[in-house]
C-alpha positions in Angstrom: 130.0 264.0 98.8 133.4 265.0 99.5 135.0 268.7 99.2 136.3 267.8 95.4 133.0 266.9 94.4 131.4 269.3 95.7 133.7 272.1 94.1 133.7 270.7 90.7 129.9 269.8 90.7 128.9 273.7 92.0 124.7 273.9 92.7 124.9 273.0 89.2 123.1 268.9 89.4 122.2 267.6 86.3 118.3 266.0 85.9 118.4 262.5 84.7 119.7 262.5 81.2 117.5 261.6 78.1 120.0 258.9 77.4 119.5 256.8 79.8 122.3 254.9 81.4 120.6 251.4 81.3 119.9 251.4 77.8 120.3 247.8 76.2 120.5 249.4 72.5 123.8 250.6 70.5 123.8 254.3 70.3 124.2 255.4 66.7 126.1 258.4 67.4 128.8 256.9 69.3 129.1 254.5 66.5 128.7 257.3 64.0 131.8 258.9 66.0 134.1 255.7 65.5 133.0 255.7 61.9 134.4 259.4 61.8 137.4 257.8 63.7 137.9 254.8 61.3 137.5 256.6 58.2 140.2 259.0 59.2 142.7 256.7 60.5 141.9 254.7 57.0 142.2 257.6 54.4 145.5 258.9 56.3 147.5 255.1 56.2 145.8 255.4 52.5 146.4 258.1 50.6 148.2 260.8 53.3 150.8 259.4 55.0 152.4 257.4 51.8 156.0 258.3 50.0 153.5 260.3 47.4 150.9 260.9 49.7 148.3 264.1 49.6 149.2 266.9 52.6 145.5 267.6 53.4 144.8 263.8 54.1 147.2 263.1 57.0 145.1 264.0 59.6 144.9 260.1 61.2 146.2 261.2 64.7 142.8 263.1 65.7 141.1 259.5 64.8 143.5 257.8 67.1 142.8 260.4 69.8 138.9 259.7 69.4 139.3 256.1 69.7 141.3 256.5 72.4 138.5 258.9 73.9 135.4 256.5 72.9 137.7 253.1 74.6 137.9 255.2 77.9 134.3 256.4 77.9 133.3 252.6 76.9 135.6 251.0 80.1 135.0 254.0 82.5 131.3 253.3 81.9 131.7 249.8 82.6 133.7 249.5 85.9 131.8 252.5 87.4 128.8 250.5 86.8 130.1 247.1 87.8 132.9 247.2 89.8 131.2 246.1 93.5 129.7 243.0 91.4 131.5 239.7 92.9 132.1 238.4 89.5 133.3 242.3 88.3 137.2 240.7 86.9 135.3 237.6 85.6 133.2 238.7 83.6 135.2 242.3 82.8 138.0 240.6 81.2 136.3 237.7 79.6 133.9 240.2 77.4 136.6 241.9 76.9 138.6 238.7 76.0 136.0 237.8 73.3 135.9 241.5 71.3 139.4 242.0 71.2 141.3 238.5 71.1 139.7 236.8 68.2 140.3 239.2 65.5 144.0 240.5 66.7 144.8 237.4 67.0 143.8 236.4 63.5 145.4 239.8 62.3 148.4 239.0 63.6 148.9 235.4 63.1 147.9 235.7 58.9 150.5 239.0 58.7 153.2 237.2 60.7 152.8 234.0 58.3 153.1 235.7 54.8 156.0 237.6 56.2 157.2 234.0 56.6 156.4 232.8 53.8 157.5 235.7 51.1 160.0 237.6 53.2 163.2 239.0 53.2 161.7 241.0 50.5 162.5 245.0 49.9 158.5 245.5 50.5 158.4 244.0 53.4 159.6 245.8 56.8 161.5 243.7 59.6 158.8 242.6 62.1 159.2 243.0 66.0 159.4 239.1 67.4 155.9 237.4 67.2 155.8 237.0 71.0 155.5 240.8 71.6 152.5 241.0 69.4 150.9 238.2 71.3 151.9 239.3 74.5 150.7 243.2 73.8 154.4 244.5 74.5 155.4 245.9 70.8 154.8 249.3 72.0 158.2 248.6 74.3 160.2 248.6 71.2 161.4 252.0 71.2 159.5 252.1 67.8 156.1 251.8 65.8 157.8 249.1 64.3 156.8 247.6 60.7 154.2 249.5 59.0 151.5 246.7 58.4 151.3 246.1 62.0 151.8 249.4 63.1 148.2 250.4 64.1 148.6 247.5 66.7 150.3 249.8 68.9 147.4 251.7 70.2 145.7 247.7 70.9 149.0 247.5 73.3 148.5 250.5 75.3 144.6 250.3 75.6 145.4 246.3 77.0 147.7 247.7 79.4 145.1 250.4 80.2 142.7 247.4 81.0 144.6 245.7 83.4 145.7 248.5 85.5 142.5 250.7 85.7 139.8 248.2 87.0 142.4 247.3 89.6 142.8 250.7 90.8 139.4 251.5 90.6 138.3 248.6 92.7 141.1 249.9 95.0 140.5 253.3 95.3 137.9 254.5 98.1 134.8 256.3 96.4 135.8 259.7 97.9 138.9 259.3 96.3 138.0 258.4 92.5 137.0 261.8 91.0 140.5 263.5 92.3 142.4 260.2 91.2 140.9 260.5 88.2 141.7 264.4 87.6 144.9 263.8 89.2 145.9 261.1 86.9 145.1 263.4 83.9 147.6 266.1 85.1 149.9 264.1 86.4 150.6 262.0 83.2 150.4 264.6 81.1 152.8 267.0 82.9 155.4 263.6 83.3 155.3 263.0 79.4 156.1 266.5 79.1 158.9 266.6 81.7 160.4 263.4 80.2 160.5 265.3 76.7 158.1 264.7 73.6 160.5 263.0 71.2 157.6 261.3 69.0 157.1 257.2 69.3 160.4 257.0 70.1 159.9 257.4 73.9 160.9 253.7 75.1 159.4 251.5 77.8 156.0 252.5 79.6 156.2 256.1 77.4 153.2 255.4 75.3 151.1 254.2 78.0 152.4 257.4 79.8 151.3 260.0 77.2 148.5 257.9 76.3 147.1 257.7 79.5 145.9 261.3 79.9 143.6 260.9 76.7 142.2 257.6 77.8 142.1 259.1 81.5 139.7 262.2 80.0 137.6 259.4 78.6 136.9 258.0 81.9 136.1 261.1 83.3 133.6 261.7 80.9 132.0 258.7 82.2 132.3 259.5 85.1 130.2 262.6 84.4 127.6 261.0 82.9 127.4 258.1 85.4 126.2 260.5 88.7 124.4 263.0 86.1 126.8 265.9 86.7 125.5 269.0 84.5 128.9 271.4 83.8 128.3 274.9 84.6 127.1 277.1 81.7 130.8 279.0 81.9 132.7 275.5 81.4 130.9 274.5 78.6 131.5 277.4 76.9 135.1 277.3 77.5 135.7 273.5 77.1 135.5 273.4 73.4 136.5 277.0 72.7 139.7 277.0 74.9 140.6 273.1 73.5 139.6 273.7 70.0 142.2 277.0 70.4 145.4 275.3 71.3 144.5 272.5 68.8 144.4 274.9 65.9 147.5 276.9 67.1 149.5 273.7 67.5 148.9 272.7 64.5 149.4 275.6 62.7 152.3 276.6 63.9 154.5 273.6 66.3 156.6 270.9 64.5 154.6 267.6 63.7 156.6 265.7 66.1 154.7 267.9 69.1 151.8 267.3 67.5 150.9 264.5 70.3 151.5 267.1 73.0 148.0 268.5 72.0 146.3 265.0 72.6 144.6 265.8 75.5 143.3 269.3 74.7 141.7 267.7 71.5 140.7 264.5 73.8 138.5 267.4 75.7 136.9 268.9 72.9 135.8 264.9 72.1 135.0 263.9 75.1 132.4 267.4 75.2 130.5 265.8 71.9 130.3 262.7 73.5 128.9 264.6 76.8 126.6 266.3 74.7 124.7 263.3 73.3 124.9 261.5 76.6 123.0 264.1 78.5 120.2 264.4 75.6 121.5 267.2 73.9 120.9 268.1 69.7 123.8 265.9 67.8 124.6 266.9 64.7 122.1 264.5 61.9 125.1 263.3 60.2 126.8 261.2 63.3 123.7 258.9 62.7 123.7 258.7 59.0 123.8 254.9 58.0 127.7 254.9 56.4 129.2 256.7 59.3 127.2 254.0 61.8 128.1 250.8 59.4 131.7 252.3 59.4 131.9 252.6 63.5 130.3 249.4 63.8 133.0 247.0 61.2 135.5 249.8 62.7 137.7 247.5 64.9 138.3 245.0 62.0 138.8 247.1 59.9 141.5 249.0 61.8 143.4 246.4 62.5 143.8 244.7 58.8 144.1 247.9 56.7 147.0 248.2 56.5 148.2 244.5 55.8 146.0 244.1 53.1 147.2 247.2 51.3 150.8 246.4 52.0 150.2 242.4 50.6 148.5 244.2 47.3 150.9 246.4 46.7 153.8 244.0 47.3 152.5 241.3 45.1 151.2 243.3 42.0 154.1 245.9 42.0 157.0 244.2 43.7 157.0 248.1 46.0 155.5 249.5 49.4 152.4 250.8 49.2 152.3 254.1 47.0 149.8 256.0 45.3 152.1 258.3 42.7 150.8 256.5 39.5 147.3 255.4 38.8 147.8 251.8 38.5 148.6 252.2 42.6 146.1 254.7 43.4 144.0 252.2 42.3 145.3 249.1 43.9 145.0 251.0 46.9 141.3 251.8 46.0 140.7 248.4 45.7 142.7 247.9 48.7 140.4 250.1 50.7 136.9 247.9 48.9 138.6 244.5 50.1 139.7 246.1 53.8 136.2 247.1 54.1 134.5 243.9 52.6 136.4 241.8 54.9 135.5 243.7 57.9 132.0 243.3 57.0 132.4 239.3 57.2 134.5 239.5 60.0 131.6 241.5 61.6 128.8 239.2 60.7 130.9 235.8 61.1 132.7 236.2 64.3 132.6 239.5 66.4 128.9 239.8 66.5 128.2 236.2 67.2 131.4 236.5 69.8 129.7 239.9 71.5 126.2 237.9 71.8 127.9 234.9 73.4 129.7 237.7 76.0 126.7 239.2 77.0 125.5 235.7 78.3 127.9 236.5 80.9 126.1 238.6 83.4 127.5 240.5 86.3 126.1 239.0 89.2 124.6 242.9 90.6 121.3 244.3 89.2 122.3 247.5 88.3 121.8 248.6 84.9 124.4 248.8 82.1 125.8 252.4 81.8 125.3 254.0 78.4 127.1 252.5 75.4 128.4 249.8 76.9 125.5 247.2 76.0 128.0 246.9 73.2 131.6 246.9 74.0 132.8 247.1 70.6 135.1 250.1 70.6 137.8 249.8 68.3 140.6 251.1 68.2 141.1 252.1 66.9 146.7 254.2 64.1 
C-alpha cells in the first residue's frame, strides 16, 4: 500500500461489505436509482423544458449527472475486477457492444429516416450529418444539436469514456491508480473551469472534459467499494452535507448556464448513496419499490427514444414542436410519454435482455468474481 492509500484509507478498513462484490443478481436499488434518473430526465424533455413548459419540472440535469455517476460505478467496477484477465478488451467491449449498439443504432437509424422522409419541415430541426451519430462524434459539433437526438450526446461522451479508461487503467501501475484516479477528478474539473463554462457550447473534447470529472467520481466510488475502504466517520458526515451545500447555493443563486459547474459536487453526494447500499447500509424503501426498479431497468431505451417519439407526435397531429400550452398537446405528450414507455418495455423484453444473456456467455478468462452491479451492465444513460 503506497503512501496515498494509506493517507486516504486512515486505520479506518472496512469489514467485507453485506453486498457482496460477486453477486450474480441485479441490485434493485441501483436500478431503483436509474429509475429516479430516467424519470427525471423524461418529465423535464416533457413537460419542463418545452416553449410552455412548468418551472418546477426542469430539473433533468441532476438525472444526467446520476447516470453519469451509475455508468462510472458500472465500468470502474468492471475493469478493476477484470482488467489482468487475457481476454479483458475482448470480452469488455463486446458486452459492451451488445447493450449499447443495438438500440442506438435502431434509435438513430428510424429518427434519421423520417427526417428523410418528411423533412424540411418547420417541426423538424436540422440534423448533424448521420456519420457523426454512428461514429459517436456529435458531441464535437459545438452544439447539442436537433432536439430529438439530443440526449444522444451524453451516449457520445460515455463511448469516448470507454475507450480511453480501460486503456489507461491497464496502463497504469497499481500504486498509481487511486492518485490517477483523484488526480483525474481535479484536474478535469479545474481545466473546464480555466477554459471557461460557456454551456454546450464548449467545442471539441469540451464535453468529455467537464464530463469526465462526474464519470471520474463514479469510478472512484468503485474503487472504494472494490478493496472495502470504510470512509472515516468525519468524511461521511461532510460528503453529503458540504456537496448538498454548494448544490443548493448554485442553484439558488448562479445563472443556469453554470449550472454544470456544480456537476461534480452533486456527482459526490450520488456517488455517497450509491456507497451507502454498497457497503450494506439502510436505503431508503422506496429505491426498491417495483416502478422505480421497472423504470431503471427499460431506462436505456427509453432515454434514448423519448424524445423522437414525442417530437414525431407532435409534428404529425399538430403540424408544431412539441408543446404542452393547450390540452390537446398536454395530452399528446401524455400519450407520448405511454408509447415511449410501452416501447421500451418491448425493446427490453425483445432485444436488450436476450442481447445481455447472450453477452454474459462471454466469460473473462480469470476466476475472480464479478464486482457488484455489474452482473448486469445495463446502465443507461442515460439528457
Amino acid at each position: 500500500m503506497n503512501k496515498f492509500e494509506t493517507a486516504f484509507r486512515g486505520s479506518d478498513i472496512a469489514q467485507p461489505a453485506d453486498r457482496q462484490t460477486s453477486s450474480p443478481a441485479r441490485i434493485p436499488e441501483l436500478d431503483g436509482m436509474r429509475g429516479i434518473a430516467i424519470l427525471a430526465v423524461v418529465i423535464a424533455h416533457y413537460f419542463g423544458e418545452v416553449e410552455h413548459g412548468i418551472v418546477v419540472f426542469t430539473f433533468g440535469w441532476p438525472g444526467v449527472t446520476l447516470f453519469f455517476v451509475l455508468s462510472g460505478f458500472l465500468i470502474g467496477s468492471i475493469i478493476l475486477e477484470h482488467n489482468t484477465s487475457p481476454n479483458f478488451f475482448r470480452v469488455f467491449y463486446a458486452r459492451r457492444a451488445l447493450r449499447i449498439l443495438p438500440v442506438y443504432f435502431l434509435t438513430i437509424t428510424a429518427t434519421l429516416g423520417f427526417i428523410h422522409l418528411y423533412g424540411p419541415a418547420p417541426w423538424i430541426d436540422e440534423p448533424f450529418p448521420a456519420l457523426s451519430y454512428f461514429t459517436f462524434t456529435q458531441n464535437f459539433g459545438g452544439s447539442l444539436g436537433m432536439i430529438w437526438l439530443r440526449p444522444t450526446w451524453t451516449l457520445a461522451v460515455e463511448e469516448q469514456f470507454y475507450l480511453l479508461t480501460p486503456l489507461l487503467v491497464f496502463l497504469l501501475p497499481a500504486r498509481l491508480l487511486l492518485p490517477s484516479i483523484v488526480g483525474g477528478i481535479v484536474a478535469c474539473y479545474l481545466a473546464s473551469v480555466l477554459l471557461g463554462w460557456d454551456g454546450f457550447q464548449m467545442r471539441g473534447a469540451g464535453p468529455l472534459l467537464y464530463s469526465s470529472p462526474v464519470l471520474l467520481i463514479g469510478v472512484f466510488s468503485a474503487y472504494i467499494v472494490r478493496q472495502r475502504v470504510k470512509l472515516p466517520e468525519i468524511v461521511r458526515l461532510i460528503i453529503p452535507l458540504a456537496a448538498t451545500s454548494v448544490v443548493v447555493a448554485v442553484a439558488a443563486f448562479a445563472p443556469r448556464s453554470a449550472l454544470y459547474a456544480v456537476w461534480p459536487f452533486m456527482a459526490a453526494l450520488f456517488a455517497y448513496c450509491i456507497l451507502l447500499i454498497m457497503q450494506g447500509r439502510r436505503s431508503p424503501m422506496f429505491l426498491r419499490s417495483r416502478v422505480l426498479v421497472g423504470f431503471g431497468t427499460i431506462s436505456y431505451c427509453l432515454y434514448l427514444i423519448h424524445q423522437p417519439i414525442n417530437g414525431v407526435m407532435h409534428g404529425l397531429i399538430f403540424g408544431g414542436t412539441a408543446d404542452i400550452a393547450t390540452a390537446p398537446q398536454f395530452l399528446v405528450t401524455c400519450a407520448a410519454l405511454v408509447v415511449s414507455i410501452s416501447a421500451a418495455t418491448v425493446s427490453w423484453f425483445a432485444l436488450e435482455r436476450p442481447l445481455l444473456q447472450f453477452g454474459r456467455r462471454m466469460s473473462y478468462s480469470d476466476t475472480t468474481a464479478h464486482p457488484a452491479g455489474v452482473a448486469s451492465p445495463s446502465c443507461p444513460r442515460r439528457s
